[in-house]
C-alpha positions as CSV (number, residue, x, y, z in Angstrom):
1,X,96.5,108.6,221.4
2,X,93.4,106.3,221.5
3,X,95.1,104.3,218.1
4,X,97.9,103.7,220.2
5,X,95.4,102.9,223.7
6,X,93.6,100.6,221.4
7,X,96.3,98.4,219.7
8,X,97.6,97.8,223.0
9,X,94.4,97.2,224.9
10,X,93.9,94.7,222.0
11,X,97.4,92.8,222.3
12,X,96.5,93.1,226.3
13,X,93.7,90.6,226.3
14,X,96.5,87.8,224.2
15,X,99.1,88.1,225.5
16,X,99.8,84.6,227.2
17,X,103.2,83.4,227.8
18,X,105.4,86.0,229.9
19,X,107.7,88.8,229.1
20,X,109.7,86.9,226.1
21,X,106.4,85.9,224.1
22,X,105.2,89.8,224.9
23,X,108.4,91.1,223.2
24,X,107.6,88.8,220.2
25,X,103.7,90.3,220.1
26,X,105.8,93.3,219.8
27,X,107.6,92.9,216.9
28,X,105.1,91.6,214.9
29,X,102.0,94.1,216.1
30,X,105.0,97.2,216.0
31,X,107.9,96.2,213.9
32,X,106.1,94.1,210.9
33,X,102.8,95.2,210.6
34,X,102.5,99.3,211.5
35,X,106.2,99.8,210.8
36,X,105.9,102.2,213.4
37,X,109.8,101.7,214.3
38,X,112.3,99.4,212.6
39,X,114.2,96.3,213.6
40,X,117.6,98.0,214.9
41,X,115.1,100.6,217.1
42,X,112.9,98.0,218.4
43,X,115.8,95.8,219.2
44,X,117.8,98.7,221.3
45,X,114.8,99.5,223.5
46,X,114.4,95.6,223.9
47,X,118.4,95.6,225.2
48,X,117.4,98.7,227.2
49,X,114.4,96.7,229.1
50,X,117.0,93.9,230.4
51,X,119.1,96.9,231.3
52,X,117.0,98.6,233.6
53,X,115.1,97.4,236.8
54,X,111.3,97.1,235.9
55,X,108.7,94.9,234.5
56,X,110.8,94.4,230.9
57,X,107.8,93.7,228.4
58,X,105.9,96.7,230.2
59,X,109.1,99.3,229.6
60,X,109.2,97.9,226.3
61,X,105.5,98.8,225.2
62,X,105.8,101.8,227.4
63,X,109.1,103.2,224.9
64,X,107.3,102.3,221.6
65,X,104.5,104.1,222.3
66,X,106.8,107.0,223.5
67,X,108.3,107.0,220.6
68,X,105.1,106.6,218.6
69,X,103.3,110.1,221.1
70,X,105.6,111.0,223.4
71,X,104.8,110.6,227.1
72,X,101.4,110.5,226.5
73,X,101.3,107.8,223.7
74,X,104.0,105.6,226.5
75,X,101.0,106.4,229.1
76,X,98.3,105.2,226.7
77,X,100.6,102.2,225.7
78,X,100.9,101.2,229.5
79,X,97.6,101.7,230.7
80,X,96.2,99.5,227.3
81,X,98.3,96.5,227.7
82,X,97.7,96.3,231.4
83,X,94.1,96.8,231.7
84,X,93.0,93.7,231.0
85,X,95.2,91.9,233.4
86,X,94.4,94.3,236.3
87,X,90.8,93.7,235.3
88,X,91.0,90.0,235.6
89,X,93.4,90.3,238.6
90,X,90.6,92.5,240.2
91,X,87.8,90.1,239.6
92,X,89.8,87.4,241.3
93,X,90.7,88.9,244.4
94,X,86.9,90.1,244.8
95,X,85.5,86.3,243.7
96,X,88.5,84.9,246.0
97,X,87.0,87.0,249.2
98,X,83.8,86.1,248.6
99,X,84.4,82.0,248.2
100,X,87.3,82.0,250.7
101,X,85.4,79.4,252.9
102,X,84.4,76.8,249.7
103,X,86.3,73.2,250.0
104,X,85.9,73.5,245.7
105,X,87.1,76.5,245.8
106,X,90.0,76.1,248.7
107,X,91.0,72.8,246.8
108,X,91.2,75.0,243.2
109,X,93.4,77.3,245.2
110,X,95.8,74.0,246.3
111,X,96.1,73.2,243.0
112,X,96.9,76.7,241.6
113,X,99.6,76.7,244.4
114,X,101.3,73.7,243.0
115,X,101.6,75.4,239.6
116,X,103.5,78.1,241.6
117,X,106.0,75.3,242.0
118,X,106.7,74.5,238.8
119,X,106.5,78.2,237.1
120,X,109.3,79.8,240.0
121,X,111.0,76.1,239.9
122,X,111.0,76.3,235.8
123,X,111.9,80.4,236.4
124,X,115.1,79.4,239.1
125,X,116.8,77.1,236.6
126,X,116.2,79.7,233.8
127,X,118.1,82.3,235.3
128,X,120.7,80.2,236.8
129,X,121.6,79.1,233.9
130,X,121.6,83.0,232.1
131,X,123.3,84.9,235.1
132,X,125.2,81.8,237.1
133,X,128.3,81.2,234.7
134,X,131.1,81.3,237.0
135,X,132.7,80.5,240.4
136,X,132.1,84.1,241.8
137,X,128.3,84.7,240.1
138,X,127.2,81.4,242.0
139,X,129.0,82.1,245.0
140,X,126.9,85.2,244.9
141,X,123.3,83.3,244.5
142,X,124.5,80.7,247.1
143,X,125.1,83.4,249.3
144,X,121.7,85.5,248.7
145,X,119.6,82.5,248.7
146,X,121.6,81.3,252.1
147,X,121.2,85.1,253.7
148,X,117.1,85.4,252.8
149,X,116.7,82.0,254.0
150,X,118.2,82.6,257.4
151,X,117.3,85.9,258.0
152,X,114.0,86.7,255.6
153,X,113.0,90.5,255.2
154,X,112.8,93.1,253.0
155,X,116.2,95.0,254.4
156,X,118.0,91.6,254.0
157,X,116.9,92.0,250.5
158,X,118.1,95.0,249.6
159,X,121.5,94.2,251.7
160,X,122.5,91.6,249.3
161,X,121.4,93.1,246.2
162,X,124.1,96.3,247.3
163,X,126.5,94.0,248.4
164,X,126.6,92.1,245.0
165,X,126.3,95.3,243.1
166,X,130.1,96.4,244.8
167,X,131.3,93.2,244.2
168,X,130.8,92.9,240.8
169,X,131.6,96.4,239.7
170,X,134.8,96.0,240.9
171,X,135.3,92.1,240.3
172,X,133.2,91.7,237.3
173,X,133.8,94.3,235.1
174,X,134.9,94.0,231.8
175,X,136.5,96.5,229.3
176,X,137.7,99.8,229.3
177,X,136.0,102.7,230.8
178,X,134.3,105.2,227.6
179,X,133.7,108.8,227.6
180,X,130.4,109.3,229.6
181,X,128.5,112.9,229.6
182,X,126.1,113.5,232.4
183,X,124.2,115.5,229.5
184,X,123.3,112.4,227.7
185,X,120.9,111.9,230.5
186,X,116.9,113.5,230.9
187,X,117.3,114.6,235.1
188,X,113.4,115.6,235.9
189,X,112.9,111.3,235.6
190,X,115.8,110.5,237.5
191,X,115.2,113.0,240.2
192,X,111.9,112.6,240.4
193,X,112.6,108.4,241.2
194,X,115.5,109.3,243.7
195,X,113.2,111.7,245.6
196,X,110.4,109.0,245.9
197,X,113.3,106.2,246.8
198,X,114.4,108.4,249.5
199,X,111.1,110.7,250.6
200,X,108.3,107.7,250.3
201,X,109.6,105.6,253.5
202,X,110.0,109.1,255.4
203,X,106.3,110.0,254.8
204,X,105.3,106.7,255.1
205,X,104.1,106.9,258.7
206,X,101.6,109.5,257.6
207,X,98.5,106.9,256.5
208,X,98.4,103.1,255.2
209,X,97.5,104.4,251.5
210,X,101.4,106.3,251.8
211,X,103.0,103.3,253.2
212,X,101.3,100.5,250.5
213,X,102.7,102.8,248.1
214,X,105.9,103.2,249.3
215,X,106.7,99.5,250.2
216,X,105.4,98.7,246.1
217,X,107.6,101.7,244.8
218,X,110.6,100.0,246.8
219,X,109.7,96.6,245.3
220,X,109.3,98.4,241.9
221,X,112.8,99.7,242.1
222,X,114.7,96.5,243.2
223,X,113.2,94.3,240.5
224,X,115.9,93.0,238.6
225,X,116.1,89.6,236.4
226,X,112.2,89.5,234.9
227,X,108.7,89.2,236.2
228,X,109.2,86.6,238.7
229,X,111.5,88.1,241.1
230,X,108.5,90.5,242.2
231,X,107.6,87.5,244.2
232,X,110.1,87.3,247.0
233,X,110.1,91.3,247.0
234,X,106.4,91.7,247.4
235,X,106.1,88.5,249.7
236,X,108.3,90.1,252.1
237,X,106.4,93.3,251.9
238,X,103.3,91.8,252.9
239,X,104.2,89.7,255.3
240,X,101.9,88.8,257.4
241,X,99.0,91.8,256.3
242,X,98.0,89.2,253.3
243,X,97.8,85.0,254.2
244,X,100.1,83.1,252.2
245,X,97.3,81.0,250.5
246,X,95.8,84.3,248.9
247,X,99.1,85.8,247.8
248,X,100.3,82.5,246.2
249,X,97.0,82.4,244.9
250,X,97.7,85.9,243.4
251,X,100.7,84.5,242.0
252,X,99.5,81.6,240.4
253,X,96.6,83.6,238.4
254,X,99.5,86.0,237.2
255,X,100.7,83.5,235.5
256,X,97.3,82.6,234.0
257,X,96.0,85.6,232.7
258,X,97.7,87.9,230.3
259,X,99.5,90.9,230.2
260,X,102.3,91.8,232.4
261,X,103.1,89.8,235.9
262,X,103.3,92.5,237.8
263,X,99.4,93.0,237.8
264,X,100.2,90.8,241.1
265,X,100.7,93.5,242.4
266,X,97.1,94.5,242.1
267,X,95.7,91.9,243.8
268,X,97.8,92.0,246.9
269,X,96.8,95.9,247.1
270,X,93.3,95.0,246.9
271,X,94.2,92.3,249.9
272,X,96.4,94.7,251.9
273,X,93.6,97.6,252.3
274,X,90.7,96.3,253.5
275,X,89.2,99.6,253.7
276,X,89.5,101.0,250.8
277,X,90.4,97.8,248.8
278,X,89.9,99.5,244.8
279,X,92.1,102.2,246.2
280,X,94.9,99.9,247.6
281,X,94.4,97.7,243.8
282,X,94.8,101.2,242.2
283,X,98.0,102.3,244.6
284,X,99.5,99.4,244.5
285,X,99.7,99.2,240.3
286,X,101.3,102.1,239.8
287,X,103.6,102.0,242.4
288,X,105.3,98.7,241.0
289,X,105.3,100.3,237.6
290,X,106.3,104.0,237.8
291,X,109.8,103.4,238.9
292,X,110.8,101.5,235.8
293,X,109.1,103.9,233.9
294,X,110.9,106.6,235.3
295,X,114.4,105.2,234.8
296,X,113.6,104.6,231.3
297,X,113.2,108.3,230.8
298,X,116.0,108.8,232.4
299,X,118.3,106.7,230.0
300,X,116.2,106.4,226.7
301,X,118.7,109.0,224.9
302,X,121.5,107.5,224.7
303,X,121.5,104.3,227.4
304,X,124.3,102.2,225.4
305,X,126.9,104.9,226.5
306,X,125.9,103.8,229.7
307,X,125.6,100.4,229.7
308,X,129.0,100.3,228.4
309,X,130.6,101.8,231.3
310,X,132.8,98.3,232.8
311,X,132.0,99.5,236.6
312,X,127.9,99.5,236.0
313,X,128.1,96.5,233.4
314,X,129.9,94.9,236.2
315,X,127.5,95.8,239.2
316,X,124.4,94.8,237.0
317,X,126.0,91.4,236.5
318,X,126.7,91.1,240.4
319,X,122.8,91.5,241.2
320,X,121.5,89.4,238.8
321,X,123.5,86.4,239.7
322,X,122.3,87.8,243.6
323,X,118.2,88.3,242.0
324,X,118.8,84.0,241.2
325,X,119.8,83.5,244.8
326,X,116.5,85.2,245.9
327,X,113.9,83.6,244.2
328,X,115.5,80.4,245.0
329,X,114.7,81.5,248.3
330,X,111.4,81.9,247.7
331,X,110.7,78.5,246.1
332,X,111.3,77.0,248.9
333,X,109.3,79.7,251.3
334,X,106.7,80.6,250.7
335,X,106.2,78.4,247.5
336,X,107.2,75.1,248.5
337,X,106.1,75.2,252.4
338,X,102.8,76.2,251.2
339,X,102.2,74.0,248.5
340,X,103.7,70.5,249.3
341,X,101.9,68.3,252.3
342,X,101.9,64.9,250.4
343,X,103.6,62.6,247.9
344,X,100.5,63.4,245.8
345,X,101.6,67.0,245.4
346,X,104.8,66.2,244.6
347,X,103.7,64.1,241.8
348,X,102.0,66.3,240.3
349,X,104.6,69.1,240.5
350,X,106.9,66.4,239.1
351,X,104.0,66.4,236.1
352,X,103.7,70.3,235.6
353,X,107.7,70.3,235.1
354,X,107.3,67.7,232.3
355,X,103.9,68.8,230.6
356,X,106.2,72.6,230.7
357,X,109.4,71.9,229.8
358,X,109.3,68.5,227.6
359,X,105.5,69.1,226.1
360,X,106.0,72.9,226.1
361,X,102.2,72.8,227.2
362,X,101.3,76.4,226.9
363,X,100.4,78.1,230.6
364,X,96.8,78.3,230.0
365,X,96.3,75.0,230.2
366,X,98.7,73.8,232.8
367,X,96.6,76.7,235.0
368,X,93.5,74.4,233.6
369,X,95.2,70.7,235.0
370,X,96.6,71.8,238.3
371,X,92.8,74.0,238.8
372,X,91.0,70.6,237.6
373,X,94.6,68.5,239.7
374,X,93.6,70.8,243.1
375,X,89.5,70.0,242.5
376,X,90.1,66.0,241.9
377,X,91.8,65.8,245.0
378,X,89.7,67.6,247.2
379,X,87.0,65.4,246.7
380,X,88.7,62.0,247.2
């Protein structure tokens, strides 16, 4: 257990780049070096993590080091490669409350904002282009984006995602239905998600410590299309409990430090409970995690006779092309409304798109120009 804690620990504190470069540390810490599984292994738990709701790079570390110890060696896995991020995610949010009134530090934050621009604008056309291939899947991000922009909450949210999930298992489906036994299944994980899905937002009246948990288990669940969407599902959790300059500052340092995105999540529980703010950090992480986890166990056994199933091939196309339609929502609030107030800005989030997607600058040091970008302009 601690060989498979330490290897990830190690990879935690390297991996820069987001969930596709973490599934290529992967393979070459997992696959090539330890041989601890083979290509066609790694590769169907890899399939599985785009499957399944969930932080995908976290599942996948999660399942090889289930495979390598069991439950205990997918705990030690998880806890290794995210350390380091909640680590640096915690020493933010206690520097950020400590320097809140600084013009430096306020004009860092500005330009840490406008990198939110580019890295959600850079993530919109990303998807789009994976999940928006025909008249019906665009109709359906038009449609989200158009619904969360006139009415933005957290039920609107989960409205759309249900509505696009009927539409496309019964419009988008392709194939013919396979033999599916409910045995192929592990239940204790799959119950054990429902009842929190379903008992959480009942007991959630009982103390802020239940509800913080319960509003990141529900964000947990409904995160569908990659890292980024846990943006417009935590930002309409928050609302108005955490400003929108410290949660887009949150966001932006995601993207800077390494390990999973999803450590965002402990920076806005640190925010959200001012009384106990390690506890709400603590709460907050594993709520965004377990139910991912959980639905992994559920399906690890056999998930491709699943998949295969037209109906829930079909629903799980449906949301996606509805997940695009929501962040695109969110670029333009609360990213873009809280991030452009001159020509200036939009110059340089003009810049970041080129130095990303022409240079391929690496995101370490595009957090370095907009931090250096925000302080330049402060002090003219």
């Amino acid at each position: 257990m601690f060989s498979i804690f330490k290897t990830f620990f190690l990879l935690g504190w390297v991996s820069f780049g987001g969930p596709a470069a973490h599934i290529g540390y992967f393979r070459n810490a997992f696959v090539e070096k330890r041989k601890w599984l083979s290509d066609e292994e790694y590769a169907q738990i890899v399939a599985l993590s785009q499957f399944l709701p969930g932080p995908g790079s976290s599942q996948v570390g999660f399942a090889v080091g289930y495979k390598k110890g069991g439950l205990l060696g997918g705990v030690s896995a998880f806890v290794g490669f995210t350390l380091p991020s909640v680590i640096l995610m915690l020493l933010l949010a206690v520097l950020s409350s400590q320097f809140t009134e600084s013009s430096l530090f306020q004009s860092i934050i500005h330009g840490l904002k406008l990198l939110a621009v580019v890295v959600v604008a850079d993530a919109c056309w990303g998807m789009y282009k994976n999940f928006c291939k025909d008249k019906l899947t665009v109709g359906l991000c038009v449609f989200t984006a158009i619904a969360l922009l006139v009415a933005p909450s957290i039920m609107t949210q989960i409205g759309v995602l249900i509505f696009a999930a009927l539409l496309g298992s019964y419009y988008l489906k392709k194939g013919e239905a396979k033999p599916f036994k409910t045995s192929e299944l592990s239940f204790t994980p799959l119950i054990i998600f429902i009842s929190l899905l379903i008992g959480l937002p009942v007991a959630a009246s009982l103390s802020d410590s239940v509800q913080l948990f319960s509003d990141f288990y529900q964000a947990g669940s409904l995160v569908f299309g990659g890292g980024h969407v846990v943006l417009p599902l935590l930002q309409n959790i928050v609302g108005d409990t955490v400003s929108q300059d410290a949660f887009l500052t949150g966001y932006a340092a995601a993207q800077a430090v390494p390990g999973p995105m999803f450590t965002l999540a402990t920076y806005v529980g640190y925010e959200m409970l001012p009384s106990a703010p390690l506890t709400g950090a603590f709460l907050a992480t594993i709520a965004v995690f377990l139910p991912g986890f959980l639905l992994l166990l559920g399906v690890l056994k056999n998930w491709q006779a699943l998949a295969s199933q037209p109906k829930i091939a079909g629903a799980l196309v449906g949301v996606n092309a509805s997940v695009v339609g929501l962040l695109l929502a969110a670029l333009y609030s609360p990213v873009f409304t809280s991030a452009i107030f001159s020509a200036i800005d939009m110059a340089l989030v003009i810049t970041g798109i080129y130095l990303l997607k022409q240079l391929k600058l690496p995101i370490v040091y595009l957090v370095a120009f907009f931090a250096l970008s925000g302080a330049f302009i402060g002090l003219i």
